[in-house]
C-alpha positions, 0 to 999 in steps of 0.5 A: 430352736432345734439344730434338727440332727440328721439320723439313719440307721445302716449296715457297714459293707466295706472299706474302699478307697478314692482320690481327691484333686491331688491325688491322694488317696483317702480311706472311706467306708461304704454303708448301707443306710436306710430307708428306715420308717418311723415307728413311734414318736415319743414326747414329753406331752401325754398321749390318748391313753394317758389323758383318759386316766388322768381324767379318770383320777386313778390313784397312782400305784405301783401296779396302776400308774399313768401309761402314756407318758414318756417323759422325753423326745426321741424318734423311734426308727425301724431298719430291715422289715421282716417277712410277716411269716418270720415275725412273732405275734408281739412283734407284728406291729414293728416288723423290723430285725433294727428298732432303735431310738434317736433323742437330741436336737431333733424337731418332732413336728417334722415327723410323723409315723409312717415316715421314710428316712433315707439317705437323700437328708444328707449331703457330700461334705456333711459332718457325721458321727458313727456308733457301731460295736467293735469286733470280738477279739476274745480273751485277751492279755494285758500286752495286746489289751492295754499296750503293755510293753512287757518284760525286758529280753535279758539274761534271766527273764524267761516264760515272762515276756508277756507277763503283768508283773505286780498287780498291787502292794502289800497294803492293802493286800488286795486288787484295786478296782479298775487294775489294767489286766487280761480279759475280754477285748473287743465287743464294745459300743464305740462312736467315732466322730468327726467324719465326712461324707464323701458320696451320697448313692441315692439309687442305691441306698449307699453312704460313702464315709470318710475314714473307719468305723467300728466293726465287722462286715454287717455290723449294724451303724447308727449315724448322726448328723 
């Protein structure tokens, strides 16, 4: 029994805003979603090239093991075809600036490769969730990082406002694994569930989110649902 979960792959626009019946206004986003094209369905069942090795008996080793064979379900989705003069000879066969993969409750009999997915499977009202990688905020300290409320604004305390305080102990006289402490913020996959879609722009290729998503202008949204 497959649920048979709604997939798309899209670049994020901009935040806008609409009103519902009572006036009130509600944050959305608007994605530019598809089409995308089926490029390879993967399956647990071997494949034309591993049923001619298997009835070959080849040993299998390291350096000959059975091709062909995934070993799971997915749908694999291009977004953004490339001109054949901007692709690479090993790319020539998925000309496509996004591949990425979808596996989950998804019926693969319905799909063949070659297929068009566009924004047209989804309706107003469904319920999505949206993958993205954050925006790169650089190195950063524990206070911005973490939420650190910093050293209290006293007599005495100065050129420590924003300081960590104790990283550790005497003993064991080390760092433990996993202290809260400046680095790098930002940059990370990040999935924000539970969202609505408000609008559904077929003509256009536009999907209107309610709510934020993670990263910039053109940041590249995988969406579920």
């Amino acid at each position: 029994m497959f649920i048979n979960m709604k997939f798309i792959l899209g670049q994020k626009l901009k935040m806008a805003q609409i009103f519902d019946e009572k006036r009130n206004v509600i944050p959305v986003t608007l994605i530019e979603a598809g089409p995308c094209q089926v490029l390879q369905i993967k399956t647990k069942e071997p494949n034309s090239i591993a049923k001619r090795e298997l009835q070959d008996k080849k040993p299998r080793t390291s350096e000959n093991s059975v091709r062909g064979i995934d070993g799971y379900e997915a749908i694999q989705i291009g977004f953004q075809k490339l001109k054949e003069k901007k692709v690479k000879k090993p790319q020539k066969q998925k000309p496509f600036r996004y591949i990425r993969e979808f596996r989950g409750d998804i019926d693969i009999s319905r799909y063949k490769v070659g297929n068009i997915i566009d924004v047209s499977i989804f309706e107003e009202g469904d319920e999505v969730s949206v993958s993205g990688i954050s925006k790169g905020k650089g190195f950063q300290g524990a206070v911005k990082r973490w939420g650190f409320a910093g050293r209290g604004a006293s007599h005495g305390v100065k050129h420590e406002a924003r300081t960590l305080g104790s990283v550790g102990s005497s003993f064991p006289e080390r760092v433990i694994k996993g202290r809260k402490m400046p680095g790098r913020m930002g940059s990370e996959r990040i999935t924000v569930k539970n969202l609505k879609i408000a609008k559904v722009d077929s003509k256009n290729n536009i999907l209107v989110v309610t709510g934020a998503i993670p990263g910039r202008k053109g940041t590249l949204i995988e969406i579920r649902g």
